[in-house]
N, C-alpha and C positions, 0 to 999 in steps of 0.2 A: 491783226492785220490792218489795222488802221493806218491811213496815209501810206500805202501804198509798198509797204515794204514786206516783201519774202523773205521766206525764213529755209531754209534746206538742213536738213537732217543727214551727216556723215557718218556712215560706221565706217570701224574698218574691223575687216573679219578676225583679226590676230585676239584685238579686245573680246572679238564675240567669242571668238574661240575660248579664249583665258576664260572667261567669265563663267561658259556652258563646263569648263572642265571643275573650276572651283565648287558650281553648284551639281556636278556630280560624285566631289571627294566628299562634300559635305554630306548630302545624300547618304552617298557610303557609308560616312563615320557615322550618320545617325542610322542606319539598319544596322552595324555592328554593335553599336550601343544596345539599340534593342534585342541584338540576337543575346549577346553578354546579358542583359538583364533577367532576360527569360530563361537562361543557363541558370543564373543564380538563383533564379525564384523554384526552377525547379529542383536544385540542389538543397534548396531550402525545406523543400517539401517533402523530398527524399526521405532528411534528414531528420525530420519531424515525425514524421510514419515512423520509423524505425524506431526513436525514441517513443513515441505512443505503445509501438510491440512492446519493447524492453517491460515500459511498465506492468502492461499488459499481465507478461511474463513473470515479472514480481508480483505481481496481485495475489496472483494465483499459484505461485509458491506461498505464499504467506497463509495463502485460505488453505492452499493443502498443507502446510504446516500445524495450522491452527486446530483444521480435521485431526488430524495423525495426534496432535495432543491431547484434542478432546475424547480421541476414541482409546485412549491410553488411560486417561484419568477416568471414565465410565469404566474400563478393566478393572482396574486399579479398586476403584469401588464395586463393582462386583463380585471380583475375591475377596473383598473388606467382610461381604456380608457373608459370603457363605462362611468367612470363617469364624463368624458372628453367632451364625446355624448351628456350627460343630459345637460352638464354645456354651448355648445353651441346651448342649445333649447332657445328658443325666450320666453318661456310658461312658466319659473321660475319667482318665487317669488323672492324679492331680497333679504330675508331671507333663503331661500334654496339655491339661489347661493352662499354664505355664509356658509352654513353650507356643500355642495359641496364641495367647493374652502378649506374648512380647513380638511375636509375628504380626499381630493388627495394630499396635501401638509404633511398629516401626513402620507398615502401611498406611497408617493413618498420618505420619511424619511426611512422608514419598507423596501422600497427597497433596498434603498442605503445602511442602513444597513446591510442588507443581500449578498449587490454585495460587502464591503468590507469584509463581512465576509471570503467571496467564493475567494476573491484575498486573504486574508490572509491563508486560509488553501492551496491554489494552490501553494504559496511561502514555507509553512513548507514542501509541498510533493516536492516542488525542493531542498530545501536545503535538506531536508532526503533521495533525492536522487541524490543528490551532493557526499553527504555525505558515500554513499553507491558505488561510482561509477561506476554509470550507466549512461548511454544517457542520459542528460537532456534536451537537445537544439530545441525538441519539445514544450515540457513545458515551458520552457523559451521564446520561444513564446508567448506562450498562456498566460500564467503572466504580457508578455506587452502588450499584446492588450486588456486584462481583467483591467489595470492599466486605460490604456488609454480611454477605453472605462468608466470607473467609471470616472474620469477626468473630460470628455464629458458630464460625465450626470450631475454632479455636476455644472457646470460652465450652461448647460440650464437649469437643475433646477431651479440657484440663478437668474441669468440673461437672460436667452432665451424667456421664456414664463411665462405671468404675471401668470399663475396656479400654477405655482411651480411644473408643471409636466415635466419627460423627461421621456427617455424607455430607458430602457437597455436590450440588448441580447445577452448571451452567446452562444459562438456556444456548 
């Protein structure tokens, strides 16, 4: 305001209007944004729960799978021996030792196929969890000594004992 000269300030209501109406669409479009956003975050999360059960869900097929196999192959050897018991009774016929001796020999088969079953699905849960990277160096354990332990049985099944029997135990 130097030398003398006023300044006046004109609105006219139509701009104010326009102006109040623009800065309320916009307004708008940003709380629909955010309501849209928060939709999707929690569609997101929905979506993520439900995948976590699924897994969940799988884990635990697979352990109860794993039970149900392991409590089949502990069977499986439990008949092995008892008819292990009969086979050194004094009191067989030498027909029934016979038909013993190829009953544990086919037992001992049903086993062994079931411990490399149980090594081969141990090795896919490491390589998918290789693959996934996660710890494996538990497991990777357990896959050598499961190896080794099949190994072991194989080698006294062929050559250990004239029955064609051996035991296997997973921890």
């Amino acid at each position: 305001m130097s030398g003398g000269q006023l300044m006046r300030t004109v609105t006219n209501p139509e701009v104010l209007k326009q102006q109040a109406e623009q800065q309320a669409a916009a307004k708008q479009q940003g709380i629909e944004a955010i309501k849209h956003s928060q939709q999707m975050l929690a569609a997101k999360v929905t979506l993520q729960a439900k995948q976590k059960e699924k897994q969940k869900e799988a884990l635990k097929l697979a352990a109860d799978l794993k039970k149900r196999n392991s409590d089949l192959l502990e069977k499986q050897l439990s008949q092995q021996k008892a008819l292990l018991v009969r086979l050194e009774s004094k009191t067989l016929k030498p027909e029934e030792r016979s038909t013993l001796i190829t009953t544990v020999k086919s037992l001992q088969e049903a086993i062994v196929a079931d411990a490399e079953r149980e090594v081969l699905d141990a090795e896919m849960d490491l390589y998918q969890k290789q693959q996934a990277g996660v710890d494996t160096s538990e497991l990777q354990q357990r896959v050598i000594e499961m190896r080794q332990q099949l190994i072991a049985s194989r080698g006294r099944g062929r050559a250990g004992r004239e029955d064609g029997a051996a035991s296997l135990t997973w921890r």
